[in-house]
C-alpha positions in Angstrom: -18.5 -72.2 43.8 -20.1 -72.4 40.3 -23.5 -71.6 41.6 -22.3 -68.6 42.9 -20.5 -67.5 39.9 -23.3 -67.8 38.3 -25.7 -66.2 40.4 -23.6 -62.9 40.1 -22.9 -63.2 36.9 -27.4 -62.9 36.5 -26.9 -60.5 39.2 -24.7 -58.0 37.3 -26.2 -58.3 34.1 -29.8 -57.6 35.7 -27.7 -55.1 37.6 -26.8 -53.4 34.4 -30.1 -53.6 32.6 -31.2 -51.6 35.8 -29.3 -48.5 34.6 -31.1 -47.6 31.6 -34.3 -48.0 33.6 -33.6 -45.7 36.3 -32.3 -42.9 34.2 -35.5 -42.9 32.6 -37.5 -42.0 35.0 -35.4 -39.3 35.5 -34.2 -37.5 32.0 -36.2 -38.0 28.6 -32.9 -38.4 27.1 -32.9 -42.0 27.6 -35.7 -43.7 26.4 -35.2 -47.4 25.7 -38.5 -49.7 24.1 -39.3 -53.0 25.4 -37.1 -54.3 22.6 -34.1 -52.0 23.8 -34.4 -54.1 27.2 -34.8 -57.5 25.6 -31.9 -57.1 22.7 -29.5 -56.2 25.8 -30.7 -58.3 28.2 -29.9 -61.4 25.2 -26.5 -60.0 24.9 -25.3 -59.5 28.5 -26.9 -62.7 29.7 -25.6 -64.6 26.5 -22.4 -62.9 27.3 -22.4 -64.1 31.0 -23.4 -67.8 30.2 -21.0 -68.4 27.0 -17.7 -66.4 29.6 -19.9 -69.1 32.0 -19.4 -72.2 30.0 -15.6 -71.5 29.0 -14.6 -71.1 32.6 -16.3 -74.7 33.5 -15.3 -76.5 30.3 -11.3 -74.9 29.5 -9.0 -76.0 32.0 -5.9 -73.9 30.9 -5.8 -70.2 32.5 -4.5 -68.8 29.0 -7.0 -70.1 26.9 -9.7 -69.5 29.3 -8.1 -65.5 29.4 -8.1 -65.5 25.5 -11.9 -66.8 25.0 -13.7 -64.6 27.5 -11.5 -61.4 26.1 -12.3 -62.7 22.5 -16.4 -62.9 23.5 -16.5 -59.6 25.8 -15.2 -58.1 22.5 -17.7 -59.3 20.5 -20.3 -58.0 22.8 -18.3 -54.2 22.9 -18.5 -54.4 18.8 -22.3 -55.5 18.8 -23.4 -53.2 21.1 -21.4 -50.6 19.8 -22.9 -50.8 16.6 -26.3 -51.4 17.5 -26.0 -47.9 19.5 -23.9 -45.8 16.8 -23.8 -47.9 13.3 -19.8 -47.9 13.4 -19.9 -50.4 10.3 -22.8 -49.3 8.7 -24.9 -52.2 8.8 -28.7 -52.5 8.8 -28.7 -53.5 12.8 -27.3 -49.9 13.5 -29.5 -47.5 15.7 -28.7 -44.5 13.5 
């Protein structure tokens, strides 16, 4: 059963990384470098393997709820201010 969580889990990130790829080949409005692709790939993949590692290793349902919620925000605010600069730091895209 672990396995195969996972395997999706690689699945939908790679999955996801997909998107940005096929919507270039058909508008110029998104246009992603090779470090676009990399920089996300780290965070979804990291994302997937730390949500992962609490569901093996936390044994309580409400703990496990809290830490995934509390990483899967941490990716939103990243990502959100590597796209827009929401906080103004020298990471943002704008």
């Amino acid at each position: 059963m672990e396995n195969k969580r996972l395997i999706g889990i690689m699945l939908a990130a790679g999955l996801l990384l997909l998107m940005p790829l096929i919507a270039m080949q058909f508008t110029p409005e998104v246009n992603w470098s090779l470090a676009d692709f990399t920089v996300a790939g780290v965070l979804l993949f990291g994302t997937g393997f730390l949500c992962e590692l609490v569901l093996r290793k936390v044994s309580k349902v409400p703990y496990r709820i809290v830490l995934c919620g509390a990483i899967l925000l941490i990716l939103m605010l990243i990502w959100i201010e590597l796209a827009v600069g929401i906080f103004g730091t020298p990471f943002a895209g704008s």
